[in-house]
C-alpha positions, 0 to 999 in steps of 0.5 A: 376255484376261489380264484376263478370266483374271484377273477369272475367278479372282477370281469363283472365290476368292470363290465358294470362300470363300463355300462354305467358310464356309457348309460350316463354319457348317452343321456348326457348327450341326448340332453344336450341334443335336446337342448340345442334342438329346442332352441331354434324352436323359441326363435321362430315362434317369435318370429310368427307373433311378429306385428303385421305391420313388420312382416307387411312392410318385408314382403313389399318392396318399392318397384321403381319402374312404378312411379307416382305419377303412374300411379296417379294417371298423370301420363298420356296412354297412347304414348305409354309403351305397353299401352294398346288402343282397344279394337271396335270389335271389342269397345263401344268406341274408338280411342281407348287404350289398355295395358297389352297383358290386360289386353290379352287376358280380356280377349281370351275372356272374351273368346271363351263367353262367346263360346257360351253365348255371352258377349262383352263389350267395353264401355270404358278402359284406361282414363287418365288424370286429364279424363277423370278430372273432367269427369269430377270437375263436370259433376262437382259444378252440377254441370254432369249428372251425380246419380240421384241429385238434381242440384248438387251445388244446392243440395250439397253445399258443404264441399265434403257432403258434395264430395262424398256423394259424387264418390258414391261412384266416381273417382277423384283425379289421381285416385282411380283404378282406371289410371292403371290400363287393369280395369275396365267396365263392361256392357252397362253402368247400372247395376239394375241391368245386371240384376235380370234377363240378359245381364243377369246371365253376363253378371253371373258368368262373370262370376263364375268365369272372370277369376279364370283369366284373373279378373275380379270385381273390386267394388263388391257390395259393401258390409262387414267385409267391405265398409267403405269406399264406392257403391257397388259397380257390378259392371267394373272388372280388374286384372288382378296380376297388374293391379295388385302390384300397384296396389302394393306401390300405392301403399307406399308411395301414396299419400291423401295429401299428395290429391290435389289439382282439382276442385273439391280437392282440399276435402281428400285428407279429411275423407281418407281418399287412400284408406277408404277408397283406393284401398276400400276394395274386395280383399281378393284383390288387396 
């Protein structure tokens, strides 16, 4: 009978020796599993307080097939290849040119406000370097009218005083959004028109309908959201899945000191022209 008591407690030494070292090996492991997991854990939260300087630069690459000249309007639209001339049944004039996808895009527009009895007309489109320094030139030597301004060259006579004026709603050679063939103005060039009867109508189906077929407004009206840049043009309409894409390009291929060939250029620098304009937009289409 001892030996039987005997041999039992051994068998139970042994079984307790053997739990105790499963039960230290398992938390030994867990540990270490823990200790592995967790350290991935560290890297990326790192990763996420990364400046928005580098992860901006990451995600936006340099699309050669969109040159600075592009960029700047410095080609001929009726020779670019992807460039169509507006129909009359859609413009105010012959001779205009957009980009074929923006094309698109503003004709199923077009389709679907006739439907709801609103209608479109583009007043103008594509303007290339040429075009729009004709346009600056005219106004800057008070030979085309700066809204509200009688005599610019009198009542502005400090080249950056008479340049930011004319930039209340005109672009410098090089630097506007019609350079692209994405943008386009519509029905009137006053925002007065778009504030009652008929236009107010066409405004807000605009702003109920536009983002649909991926246009949005880009000069909304300034504040907290937008400081800087031109006056608001409720009339001035972007594609939004091109534009952004020269967006991206302008940033970093465009420098202020690159704008030049012009009168009132030698002021582009000093204004900011790339910072509070180009990019002075609505952040919806940054």
């Amino acid at each position: 009978m001892k030996l039987v008591q005997s041999v039992a407690k051994l068998y139970l030494h042994i079984y307790m020796k053997i739990l105790i070292t499963t039960l230290s090996l398992f938390l030994l492991f867990a540990c270490n599993d823990s200790v592995t997991k967790s350290t991935p854990t560290v890297s990326k939260a790192k990763i996420k307080t990364a400046s928005p300087e580098q992860t901006s630069s990451s995600k936006v690459s340099n699309d050669t097939s969109v040159t600075l000249d592009f960029l700047m309007g410095k080609f001929e639209p009726k020779n670019y290849y992807n460039f169509l001339q507006i129909e009359k049944k859609y413009a105010d004039r012959k001779g205009m040119f957009i980009q074929k996808e923006t094309y698109e895009a503003f004709k199923n527009m077009y389709a679907a406000a006739k439907q709801d009895g609103i209608s479109f007309v583009i007043k103008s489109a594509t303007r290339n370097f040429i075009s729009q320094k004709n346009i600056w030139e005219a106004k800057w030597n008070g030979k085309r009218k700066t809204t509200g301004v009688k005599d610019i060259i009198k009542n502005y006579p400090i080249p950056k005083d008479r340049a930011l004026k004319i930039l209340e709603f005109s672009s410098m050679p090089g630097t506007s959004r019609h350079h692209w063939g994405t943008d386009i103005d519509l029905n009137n060039f006053t925002n007065k028109y778009f504030e009652k009867g008929k236009g107010k109508e066409e405004y807000d189906w605009l702003k109920n309908n536009a983002n649909k077929f991926g246009f949005y407004q880009p000069y909304i009206k300034k504040g907290n959201e937008r400081p800087h840049g031109y006056n608001e043009e409720k009339w001035h309409w972007s594609y939004l899945p091109l534009s952004k894409k020269y967006i991206d390009q302008v940033r970093l291929k465009m420098k202020d000191k690159f704008i030049k060939g012009f009168d009132g250029a030698e002021v582009a620098e000093e204004i900011g022209m790339i910072e509070k304009y180009i990019l002075g937009i609505n952040r919806k289409c940054l």
